[in-house]
C-alpha positions as CSV (number, residue, x, y, z in Angstrom):
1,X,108.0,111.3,81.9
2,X,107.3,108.8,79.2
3,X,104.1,107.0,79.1
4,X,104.2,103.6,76.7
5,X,101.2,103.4,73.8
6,X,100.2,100.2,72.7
7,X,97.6,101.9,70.3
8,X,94.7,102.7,72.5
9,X,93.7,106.1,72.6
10,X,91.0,105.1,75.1
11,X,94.1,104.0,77.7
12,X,96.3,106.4,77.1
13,X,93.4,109.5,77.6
14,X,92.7,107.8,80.4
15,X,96.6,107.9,82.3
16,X,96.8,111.3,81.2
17,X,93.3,112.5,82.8
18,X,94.4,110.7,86.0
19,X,97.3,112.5,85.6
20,X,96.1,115.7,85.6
21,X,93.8,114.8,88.0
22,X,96.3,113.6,90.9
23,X,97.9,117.1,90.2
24,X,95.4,118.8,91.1
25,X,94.6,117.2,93.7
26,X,93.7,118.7,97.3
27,X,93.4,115.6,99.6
28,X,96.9,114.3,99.5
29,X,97.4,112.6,103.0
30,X,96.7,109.3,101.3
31,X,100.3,109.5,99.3
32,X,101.8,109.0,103.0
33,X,101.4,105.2,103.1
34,X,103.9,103.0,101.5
35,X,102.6,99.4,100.6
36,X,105.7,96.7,101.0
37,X,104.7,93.5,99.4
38,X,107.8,91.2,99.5
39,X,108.1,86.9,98.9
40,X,111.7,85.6,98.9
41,X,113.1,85.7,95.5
42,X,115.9,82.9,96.1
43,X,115.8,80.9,98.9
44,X,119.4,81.5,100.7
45,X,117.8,86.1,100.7
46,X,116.4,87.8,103.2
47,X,113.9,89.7,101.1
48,X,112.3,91.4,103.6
49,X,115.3,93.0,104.4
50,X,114.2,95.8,101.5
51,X,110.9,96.2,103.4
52,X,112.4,96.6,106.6
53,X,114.5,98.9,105.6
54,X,112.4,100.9,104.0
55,X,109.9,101.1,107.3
56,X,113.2,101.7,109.4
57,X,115.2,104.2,107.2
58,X,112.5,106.0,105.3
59,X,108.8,105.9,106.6
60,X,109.5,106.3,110.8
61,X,112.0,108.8,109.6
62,X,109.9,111.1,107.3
63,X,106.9,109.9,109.0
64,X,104.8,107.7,106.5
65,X,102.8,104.7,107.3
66,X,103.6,101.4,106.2
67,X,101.7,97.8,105.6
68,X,104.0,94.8,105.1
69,X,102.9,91.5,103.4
70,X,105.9,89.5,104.0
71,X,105.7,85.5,103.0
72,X,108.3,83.7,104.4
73,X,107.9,80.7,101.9
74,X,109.9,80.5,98.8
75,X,107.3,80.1,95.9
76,X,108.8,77.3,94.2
77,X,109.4,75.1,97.4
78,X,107.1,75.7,99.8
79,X,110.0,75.3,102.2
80,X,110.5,78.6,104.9
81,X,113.2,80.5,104.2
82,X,113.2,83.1,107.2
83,X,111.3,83.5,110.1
84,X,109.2,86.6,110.0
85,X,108.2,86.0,113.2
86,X,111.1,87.7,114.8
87,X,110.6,90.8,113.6
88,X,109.2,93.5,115.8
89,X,106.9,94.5,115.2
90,X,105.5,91.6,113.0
91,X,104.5,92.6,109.8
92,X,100.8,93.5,109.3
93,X,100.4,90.3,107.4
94,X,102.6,87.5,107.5
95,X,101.7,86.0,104.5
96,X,101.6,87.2,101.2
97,X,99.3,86.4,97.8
98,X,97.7,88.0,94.9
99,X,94.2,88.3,96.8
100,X,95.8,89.5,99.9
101,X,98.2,92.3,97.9
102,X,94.9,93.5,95.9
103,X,93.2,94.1,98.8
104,X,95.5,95.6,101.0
105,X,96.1,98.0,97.7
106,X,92.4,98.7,97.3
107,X,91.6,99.5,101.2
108,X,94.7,100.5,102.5
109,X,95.1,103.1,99.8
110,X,99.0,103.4,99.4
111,X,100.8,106.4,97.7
112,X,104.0,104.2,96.9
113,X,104.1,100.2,96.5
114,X,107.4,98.5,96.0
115,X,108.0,95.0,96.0
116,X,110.5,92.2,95.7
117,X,110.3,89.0,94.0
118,X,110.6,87.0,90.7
119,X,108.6,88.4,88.2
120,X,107.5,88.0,84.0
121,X,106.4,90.1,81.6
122,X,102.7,90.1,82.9
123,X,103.2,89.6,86.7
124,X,105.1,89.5,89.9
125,X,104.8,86.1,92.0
126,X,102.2,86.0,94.3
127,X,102.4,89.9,94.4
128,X,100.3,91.0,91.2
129,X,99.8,90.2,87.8
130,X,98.1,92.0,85.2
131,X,94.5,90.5,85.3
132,X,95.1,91.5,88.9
133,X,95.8,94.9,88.1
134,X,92.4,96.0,86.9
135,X,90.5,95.4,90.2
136,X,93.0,98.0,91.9
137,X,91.3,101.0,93.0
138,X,92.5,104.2,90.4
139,X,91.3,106.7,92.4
140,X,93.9,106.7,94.2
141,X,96.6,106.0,91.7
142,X,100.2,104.7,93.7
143,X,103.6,105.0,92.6
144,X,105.4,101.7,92.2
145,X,108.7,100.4,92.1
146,X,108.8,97.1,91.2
147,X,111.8,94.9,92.3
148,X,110.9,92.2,89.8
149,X,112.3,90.3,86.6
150,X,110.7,91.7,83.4
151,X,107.9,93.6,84.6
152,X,108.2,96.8,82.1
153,X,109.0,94.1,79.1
154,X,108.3,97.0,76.8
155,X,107.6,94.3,73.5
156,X,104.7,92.8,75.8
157,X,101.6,95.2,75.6
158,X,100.4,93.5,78.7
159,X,102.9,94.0,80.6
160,X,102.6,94.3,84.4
161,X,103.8,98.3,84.6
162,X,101.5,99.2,81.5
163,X,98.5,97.4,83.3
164,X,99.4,99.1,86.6
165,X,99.6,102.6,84.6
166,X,96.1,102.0,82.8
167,X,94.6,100.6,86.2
168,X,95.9,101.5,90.2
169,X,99.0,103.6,89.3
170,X,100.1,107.0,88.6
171,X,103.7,105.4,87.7
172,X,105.4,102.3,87.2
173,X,109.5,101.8,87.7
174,X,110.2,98.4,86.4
175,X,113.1,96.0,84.6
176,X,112.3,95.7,81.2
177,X,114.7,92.5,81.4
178,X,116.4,90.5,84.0
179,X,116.9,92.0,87.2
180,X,118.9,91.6,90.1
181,X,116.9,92.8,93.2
182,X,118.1,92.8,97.2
């Protein structure tokens, strides 16, 4: 395990108390849920083919929940790229944003989060950025894997993993440069 110090003591006290603490840790059902926030990162993909795969191949196999936010329009367009309509069943929200991801990460309370779209050092589009990040609830830290562009840029001490770690996570994977996701 490494865990990234960009000089505050305060931070980095803090990751390794919630450490400890989700080690120790007796109530552990919550860690069952999977959080699948996914907006098209080019506009001829399927992104929520990652997300459906995961619900399919992992979580109705080893019996985890799930909660998809699945947007259908490419970011930079606003033209639909897929119809998530025709999935069955439909994902739990069939639109995706910042506000929408937060909260669903807050209430729903997911052990794992993994996403897919275009990211930058300090964010994920219309999935999370780092402002974002500190309104997440900690205690119930999630693990994330984060199918996004730049995310862990290790240079950036705001980076998007780093903010998750210090705020709503108990680990961050995440491309510390360009990325090619599914």
């Amino acid at each position: 395990m490494s865990i990234p110090h960009y000089g505050s003591i305060t931070d980095l006290d803090h990751i390794l108390a919630k450490t400890i603490s989700y080690e120790d840790a007796v109530d552990r059902g919550w860690r069952k849920k999977i959080l699948l926030p996914i907006v098209p990162a080019y506009p001829i993909l399927n992104s929520h083919v990652l997300g459906e795969a995961i619900k399919n191949d992992f979580c109705n196999n080893m019996e985890w929940n799930y909660y998809r936010l699945y947007d259908e329009i490419y970011p930079y367009t606003d033209l639909p790229v897929y119809n998530v309509s025709n999935l069955c069943p439909l994902p739990e929200s069939q639109s995706c944003n910042i506000p929408k991801v937060v909260d669903a990460w807050t209430n729903y309370r997911p052990g794992l989060v993994v996403w897919n779209t275009h990211g930058w050092p300090a964010g994920a589009v219309d999935i999370l950025d780092s402002a974002s990040a500190a309104y997440l609830n900690d205690d119930y830290p999630s693990m994330t894997f984060q199918v996004s562009c730049n995310n862990s840029w290790p240079e950036e001490p705001d980076n998007l993993a780093y903010s998750i770690l210090r705020n709503g996570g108990i680990t961050t994977i995440g491309a510390t440069r360009i990325s090619f996701g599914g």
